[in-house]
C-alpha positions in Angstrom: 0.0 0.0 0.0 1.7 3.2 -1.0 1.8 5.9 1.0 2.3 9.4 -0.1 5.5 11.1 0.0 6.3 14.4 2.0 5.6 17.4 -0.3 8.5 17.7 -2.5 9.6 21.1 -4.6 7.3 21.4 -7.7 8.8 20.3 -10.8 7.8 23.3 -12.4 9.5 25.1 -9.9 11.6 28.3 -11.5 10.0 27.8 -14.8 7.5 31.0 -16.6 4.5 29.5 -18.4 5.6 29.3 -21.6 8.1 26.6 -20.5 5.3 24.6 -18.2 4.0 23.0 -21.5 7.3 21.5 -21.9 8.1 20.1 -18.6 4.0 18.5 -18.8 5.3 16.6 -21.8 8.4 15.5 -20.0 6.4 14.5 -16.9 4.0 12.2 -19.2 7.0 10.6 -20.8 8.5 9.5 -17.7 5.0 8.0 -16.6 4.9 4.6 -16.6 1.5 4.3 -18.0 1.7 4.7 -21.6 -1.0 7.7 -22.8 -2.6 5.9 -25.2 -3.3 2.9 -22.6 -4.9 6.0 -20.2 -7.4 6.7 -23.0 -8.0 3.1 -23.9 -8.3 2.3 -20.1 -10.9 5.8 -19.8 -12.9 4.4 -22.8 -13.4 1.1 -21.9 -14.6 2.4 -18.6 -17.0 4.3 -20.0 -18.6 1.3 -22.6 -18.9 -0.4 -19.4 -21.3 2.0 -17.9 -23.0 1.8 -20.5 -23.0 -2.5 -21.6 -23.2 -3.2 -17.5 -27.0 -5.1 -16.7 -28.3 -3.8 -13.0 -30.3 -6.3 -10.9 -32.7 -9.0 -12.1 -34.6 -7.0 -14.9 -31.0 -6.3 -16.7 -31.8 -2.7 -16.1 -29.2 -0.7 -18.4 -27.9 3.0 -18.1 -28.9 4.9 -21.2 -32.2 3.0 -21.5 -33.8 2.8 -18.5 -31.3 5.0 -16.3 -30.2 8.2 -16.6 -28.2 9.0 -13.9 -27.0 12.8 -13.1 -23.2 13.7 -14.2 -22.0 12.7 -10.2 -23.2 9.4 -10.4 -21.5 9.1 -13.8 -18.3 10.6 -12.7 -18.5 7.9 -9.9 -19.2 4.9 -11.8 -16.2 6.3 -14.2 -13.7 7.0 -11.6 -14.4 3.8 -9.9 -14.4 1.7 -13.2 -10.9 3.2 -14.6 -9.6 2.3 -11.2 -10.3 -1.4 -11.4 -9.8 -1.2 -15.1 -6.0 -0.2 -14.7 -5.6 -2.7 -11.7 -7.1 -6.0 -14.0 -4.3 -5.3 -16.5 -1.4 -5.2 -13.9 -2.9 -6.4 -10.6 1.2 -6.3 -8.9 1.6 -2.9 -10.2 -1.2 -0.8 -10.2 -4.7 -0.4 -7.2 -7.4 1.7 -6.5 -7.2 3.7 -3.3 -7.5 2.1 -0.2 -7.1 4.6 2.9 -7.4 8.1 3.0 -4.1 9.6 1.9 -4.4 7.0 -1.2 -4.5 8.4 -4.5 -7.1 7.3 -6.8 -5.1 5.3 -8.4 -1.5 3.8 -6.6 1.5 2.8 -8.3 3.0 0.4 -6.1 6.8 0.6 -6.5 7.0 4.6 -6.2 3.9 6.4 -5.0 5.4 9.6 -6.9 3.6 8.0 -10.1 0.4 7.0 -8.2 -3.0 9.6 -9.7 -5.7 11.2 -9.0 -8.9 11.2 -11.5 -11.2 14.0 -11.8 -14.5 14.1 -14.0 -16.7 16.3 -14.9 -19.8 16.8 -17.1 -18.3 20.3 -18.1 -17.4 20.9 -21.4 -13.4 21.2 -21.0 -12.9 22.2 -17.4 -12.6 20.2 -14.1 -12.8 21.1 -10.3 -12.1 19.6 -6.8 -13.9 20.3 -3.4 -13.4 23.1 -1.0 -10.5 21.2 0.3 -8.0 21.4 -2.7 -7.7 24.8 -2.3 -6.5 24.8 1.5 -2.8 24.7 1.5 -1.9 21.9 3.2 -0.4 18.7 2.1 1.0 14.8 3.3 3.8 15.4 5.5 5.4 13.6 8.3 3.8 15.4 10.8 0.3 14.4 9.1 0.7 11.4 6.5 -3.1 10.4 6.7 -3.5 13.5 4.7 -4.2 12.7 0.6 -1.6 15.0 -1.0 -2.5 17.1 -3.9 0.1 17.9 -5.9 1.4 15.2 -8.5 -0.2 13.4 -11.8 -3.9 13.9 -12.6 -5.9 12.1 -15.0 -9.3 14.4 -16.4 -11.7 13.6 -18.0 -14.8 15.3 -19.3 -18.2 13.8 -20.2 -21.2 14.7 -21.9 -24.0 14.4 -19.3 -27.7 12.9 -20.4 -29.8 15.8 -21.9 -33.3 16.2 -24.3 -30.7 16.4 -27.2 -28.2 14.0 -25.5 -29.2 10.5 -25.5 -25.9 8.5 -25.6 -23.7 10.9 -23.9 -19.7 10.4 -24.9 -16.5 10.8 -23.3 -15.6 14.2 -24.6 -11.8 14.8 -23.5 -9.0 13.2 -21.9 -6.2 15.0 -20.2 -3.6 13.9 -18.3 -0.5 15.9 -16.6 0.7 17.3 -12.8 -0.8 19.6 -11.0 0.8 21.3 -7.6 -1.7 21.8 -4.5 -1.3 25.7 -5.1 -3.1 25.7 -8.6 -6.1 25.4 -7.3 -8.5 28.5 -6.6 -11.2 28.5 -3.8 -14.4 30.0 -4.0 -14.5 33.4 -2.5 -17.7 33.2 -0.7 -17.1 31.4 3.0 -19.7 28.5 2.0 -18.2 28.0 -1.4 -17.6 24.1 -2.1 -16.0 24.3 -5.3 -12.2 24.8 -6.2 -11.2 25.8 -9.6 -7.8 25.7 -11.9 -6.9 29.2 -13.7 -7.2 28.1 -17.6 -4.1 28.7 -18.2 -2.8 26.1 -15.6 -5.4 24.0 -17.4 -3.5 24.3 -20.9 -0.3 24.1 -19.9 -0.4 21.5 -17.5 -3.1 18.9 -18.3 -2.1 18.0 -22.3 -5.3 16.6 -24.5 -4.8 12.9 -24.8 -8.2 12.1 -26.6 -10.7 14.4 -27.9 -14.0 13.5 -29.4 -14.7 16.8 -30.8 
């Protein structure tokens, strides 16, 4: 079970923006997934969804479910998980305690990734709590870092126009804890990524546009 690593400098760490689209590709180059097995692995997931039978009727998503875009984000996120960890069952698991990653890499943690989805049309946010500045350390290891590899992934959600909603993007790169953006209003639950952090450090793997 990998834990997560105290909070490290950020690879990006001296570099302006025009040179953070550079160091991205580098960072997906020394991954050990492949980027075209990430997209294979995210479309598969989502077939599933979508070719699964629920309870004794063989209920199916699209024709007699339509769930909202969080219970699709769920089924997604859960599905790549075990998706990844069928292939290479020594190497790869979902999350199993709280300062897991969504997805661990056994033999260095520093390559384990979190998956975020989202039903909008290129963009992807976390909870209040990605925005707080505080990460895994020593002191508090049970804490889920959040800087290091992300894997996003945008879906159309079911509509009057939609009826077989697609994956619509797939993006994979690093982000640092301090990208993200909390909401300004004290009850705001949402935290955002500038779009610039967006461009330059999650690179389009798949795009169904």
């Amino acid at each position: 079970m990998g834990r997560n690593r105290v909070t490290a400098p950020s690879p990006y760490q001296g570099l302006d923006e025009s040179a953070c689209t550079d160091k991205t590709r580098e960072l997906i180059d020394a991954h050990p997934v492949d980027p075209k097995e990430f997209v294979e692995v995210v479309l598969l997931s989502w077939d599933a969804i979508f070719s699964s039978r629920i309870g004794a009727k063989g209920f199916r998503v699209g024709e007699h479910l339509f769930p909202k875009p969080q219970i699709m984000g769920f089924f997604l996120h859960e599905l790549i998980a075990l998706e990844l960890e069928s292939r290479y069952p020594r190497d790869w698991h979902g999350d199993k305690t709280a300062e897991d990653k969504d997805l661990v890499y056994v033999s260095d943690v520093t390559f384990s990734v979190e998956i975020k989805t989202s039903s909008s049309k290129n963009r992807i946010f976390g909870n209040r709590s990605y925005a707080q500045r505080s990460e895994a350390s020593a002191d508090n290891p049970a804490k889920k870092g959040k800087s290091g590899y992300y894997l996003a992934v945008n879906f159309e959600k079911f509509s009057s126009t939609v009826g077989n909603p697609r994956d619509r993007l797939v993006r994979f790169g690093w982000l640092d804890a301090n990208d993200w953006i909390g909401q300004k209003a004290a009850t705001g639950q949402q935290a955002r990524l500038q779009p610039s952090i967006e461009r330059s450090k999650l690179l389009t793997l798949y795009s169904a546009e």
